[in-house]
C-alpha distance (Angstrom), angle and dihedral (degrees) to the residues before:
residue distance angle dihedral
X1 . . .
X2 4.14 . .
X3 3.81 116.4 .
X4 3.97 91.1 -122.2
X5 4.08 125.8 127.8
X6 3.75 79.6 -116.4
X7 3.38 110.5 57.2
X8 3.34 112.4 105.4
X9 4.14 95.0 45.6
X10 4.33 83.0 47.6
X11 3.70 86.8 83.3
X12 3.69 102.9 40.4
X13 3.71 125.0 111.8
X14 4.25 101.8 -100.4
X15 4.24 83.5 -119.5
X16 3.66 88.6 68.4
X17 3.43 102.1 32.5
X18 3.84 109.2 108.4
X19 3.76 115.9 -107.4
X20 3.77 95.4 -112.5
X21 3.92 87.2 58.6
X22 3.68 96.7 45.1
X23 4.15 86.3 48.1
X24 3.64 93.0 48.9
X25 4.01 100.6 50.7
X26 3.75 87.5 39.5
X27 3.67 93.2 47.9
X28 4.41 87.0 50.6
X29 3.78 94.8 46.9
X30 4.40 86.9 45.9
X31 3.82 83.4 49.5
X32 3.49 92.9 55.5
X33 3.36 102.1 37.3
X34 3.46 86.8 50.4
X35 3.58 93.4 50.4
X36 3.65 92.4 56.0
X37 3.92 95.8 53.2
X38 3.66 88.6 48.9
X39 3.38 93.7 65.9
X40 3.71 95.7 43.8
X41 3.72 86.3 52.8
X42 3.58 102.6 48.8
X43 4.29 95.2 35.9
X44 4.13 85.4 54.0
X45 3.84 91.5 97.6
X46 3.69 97.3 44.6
X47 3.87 99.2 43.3
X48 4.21 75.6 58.2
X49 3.72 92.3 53.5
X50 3.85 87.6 46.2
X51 3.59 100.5 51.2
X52 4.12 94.3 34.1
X53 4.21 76.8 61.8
X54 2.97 97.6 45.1
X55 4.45 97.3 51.8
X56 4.35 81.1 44.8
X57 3.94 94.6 44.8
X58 3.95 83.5 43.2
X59 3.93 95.8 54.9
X60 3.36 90.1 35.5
X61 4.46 93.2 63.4
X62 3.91 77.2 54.8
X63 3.69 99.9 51.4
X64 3.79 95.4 -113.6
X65 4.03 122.0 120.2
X66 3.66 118.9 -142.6
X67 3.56 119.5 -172.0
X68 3.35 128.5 -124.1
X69 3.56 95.1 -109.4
X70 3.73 92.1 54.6
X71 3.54 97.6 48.4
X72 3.94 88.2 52.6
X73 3.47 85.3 47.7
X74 3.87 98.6 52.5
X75 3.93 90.6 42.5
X76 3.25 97.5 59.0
X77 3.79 96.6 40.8
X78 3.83 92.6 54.9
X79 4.02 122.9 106.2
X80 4.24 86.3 -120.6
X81 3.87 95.9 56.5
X82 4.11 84.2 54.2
X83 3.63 92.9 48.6
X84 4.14 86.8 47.7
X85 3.65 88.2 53.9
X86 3.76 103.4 36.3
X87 4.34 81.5 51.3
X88 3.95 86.1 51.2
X89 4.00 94.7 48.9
X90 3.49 86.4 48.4
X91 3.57 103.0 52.6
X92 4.00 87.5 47.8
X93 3.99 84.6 55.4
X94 3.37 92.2 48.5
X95 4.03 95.0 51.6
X96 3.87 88.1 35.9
X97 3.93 85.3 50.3
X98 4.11 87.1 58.3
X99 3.27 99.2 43.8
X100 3.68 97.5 55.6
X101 4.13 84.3 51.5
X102 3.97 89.7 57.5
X103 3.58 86.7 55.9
X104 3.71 97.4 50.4
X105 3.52 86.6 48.0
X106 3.88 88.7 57.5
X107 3.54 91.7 44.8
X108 4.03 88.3 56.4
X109 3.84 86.0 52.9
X110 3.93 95.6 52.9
X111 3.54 90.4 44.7
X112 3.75 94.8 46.6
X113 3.93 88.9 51.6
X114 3.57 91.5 42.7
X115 4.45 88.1 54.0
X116 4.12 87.8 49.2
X117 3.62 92.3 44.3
X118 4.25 89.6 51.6
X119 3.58 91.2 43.7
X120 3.99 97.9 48.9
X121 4.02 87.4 38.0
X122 3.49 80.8 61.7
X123 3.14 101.8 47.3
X124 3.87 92.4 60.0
X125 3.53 90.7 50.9
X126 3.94 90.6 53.7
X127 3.69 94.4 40.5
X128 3.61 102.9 -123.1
């Protein structure tokens, strides 16, 4: 068995996992999910620059100029620069998909609390 503070729930079934557990690994996988999408995101205009140079530097060893324009154009008409984006929307999903589960997993908290606070409400009432 591993020598973390979370050992002994790591093997549990997630339905009897406390909520705190199932909000933490959640919340580490969303963080690095999120992470990865990020990066997608925010490299998107320099993976452009880097392929537009690479169509001009290519035309260029053959003694043909391409413009700018055309380059741009080419890049983002090819079958790779679709798989780039369609692996950048789906990393976003992915995160997005996490997130949401964090907040169901709050929302099973607050409505958890709010059972425990109608039971022991009426339990005052009752006088038990």
């Amino acid at each position: 068995m591993r020598n973390t503070p979370h050992a002994l729930v790591d093997n549990m079934p997630d339905n009897q996992r406390p909520l705190s557990e199932r909000y933490r690994v959640t919340a580490n996988a969303w963080v690095q999910l999120d992470k990865a999408a990020r990066l997608l995101e925010e490299r998107k205009t320099s993976e452009l620059e880097r392929r537009k140079t690479a169509v001009i530097r290519d035309a260029a060893i053959v003694h043909e100029h391409i413009a700018e324009n055309k380059a741009e154009r080419l890049v983002k008409s090819s079958d790779d620069w679709f798989e780039y984006l369609e692996h950048m929307i789906s990393a976003r999903a992915a995160a997005d998909e996490l997130f949401h589960e964090l907040h169901a997993i709050r929302m099973e908290e607050r409505e958890i609390r709010a059972a425990n606070e109608a039971i022991a409400a009426e339990m005052r009432l009752t006088g038990r």
